[in-house]
N, C-alpha and C positions, 0 to 999 in steps of 0.2 A: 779386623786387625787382630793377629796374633799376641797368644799371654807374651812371649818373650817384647813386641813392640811396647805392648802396653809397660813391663817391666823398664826398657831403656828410657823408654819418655820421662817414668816417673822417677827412674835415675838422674836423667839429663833434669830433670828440674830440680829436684834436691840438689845435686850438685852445684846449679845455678843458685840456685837461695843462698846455698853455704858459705859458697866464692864471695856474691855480695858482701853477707854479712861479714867475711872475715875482713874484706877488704874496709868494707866502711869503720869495722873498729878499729884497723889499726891507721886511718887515717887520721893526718895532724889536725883536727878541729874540734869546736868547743861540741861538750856532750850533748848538750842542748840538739845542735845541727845533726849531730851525728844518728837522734835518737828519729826524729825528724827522716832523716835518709834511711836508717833500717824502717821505720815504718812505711814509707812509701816503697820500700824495695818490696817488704811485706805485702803491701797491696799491690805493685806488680806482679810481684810471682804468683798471685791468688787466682787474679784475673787471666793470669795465663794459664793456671792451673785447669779454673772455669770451661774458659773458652776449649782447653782438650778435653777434656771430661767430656762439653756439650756437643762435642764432633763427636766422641767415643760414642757415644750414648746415643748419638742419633743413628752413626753406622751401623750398630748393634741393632737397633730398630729396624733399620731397614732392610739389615741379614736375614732378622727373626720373622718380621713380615711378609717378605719375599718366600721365605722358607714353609711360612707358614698356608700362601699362599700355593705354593708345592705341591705340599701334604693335602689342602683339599681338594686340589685337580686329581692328585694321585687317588687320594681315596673315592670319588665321585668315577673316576676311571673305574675302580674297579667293582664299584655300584653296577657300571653300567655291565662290565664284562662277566658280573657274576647273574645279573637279570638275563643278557641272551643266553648262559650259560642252562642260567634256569628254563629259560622255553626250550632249549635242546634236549633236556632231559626228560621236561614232560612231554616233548613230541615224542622223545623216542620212546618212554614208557608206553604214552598212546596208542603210537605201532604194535609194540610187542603186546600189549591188552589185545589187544585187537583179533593179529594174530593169534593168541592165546582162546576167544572165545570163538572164534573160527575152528580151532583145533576140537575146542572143549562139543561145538556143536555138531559136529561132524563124528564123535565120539558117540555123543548121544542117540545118534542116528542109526 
């Protein structure tokens, strides 16, 4: 989920707290009731809050672990690509040794 998502969501629920609250204060009932409906509006918004949060948060986990699983194939790939690398090089050194004391013996000669 992008910052700007996460931004409107946390909009759109601010805004939704606000609405309530404004509406239940200027509604005609005794304070009592009134204080009663902000609280409960209170613990709605929470739980709504919550419940995005605990989507957010689990999405996020499962980006970061997927990702993270990524990175170790990626890296293990290139475990693997930099060992045959490595036997290419010491074959080829091999070769040219070799060559080398072919040349070196036939000098000596």
């Amino acid at each position: 989920m992008s910052n700007n998502s996460v931004k409107t969501i946390l909009a759109l629920a601010t805004g939704a707290a606000i609405g309530a609250g404004v509406g239940i204060l200027f509604a005609p009932e005794k304070g009592s009731k009134t204080r009663v409906k902000i609280k409960d509006s209170y613990k709605d918004a929470e739980k709504d809050l919550k419940k995005k949060f605990d989507k957010l948060s689990s999405e996020v986990k499962t980006k970061l672990s997927s990702g993270k699983v990524d990175l170790e194939g990626s890296y293990e790939d290139l475990l693997s690509n930099l060992s045959y690398k490595t036997e290419d090089v010491i074959s080829f050194l091999e070769i040219k040794l070799s060559e080398l004391k072919d040349k070196n013996a036939k000098l000596q000669k």
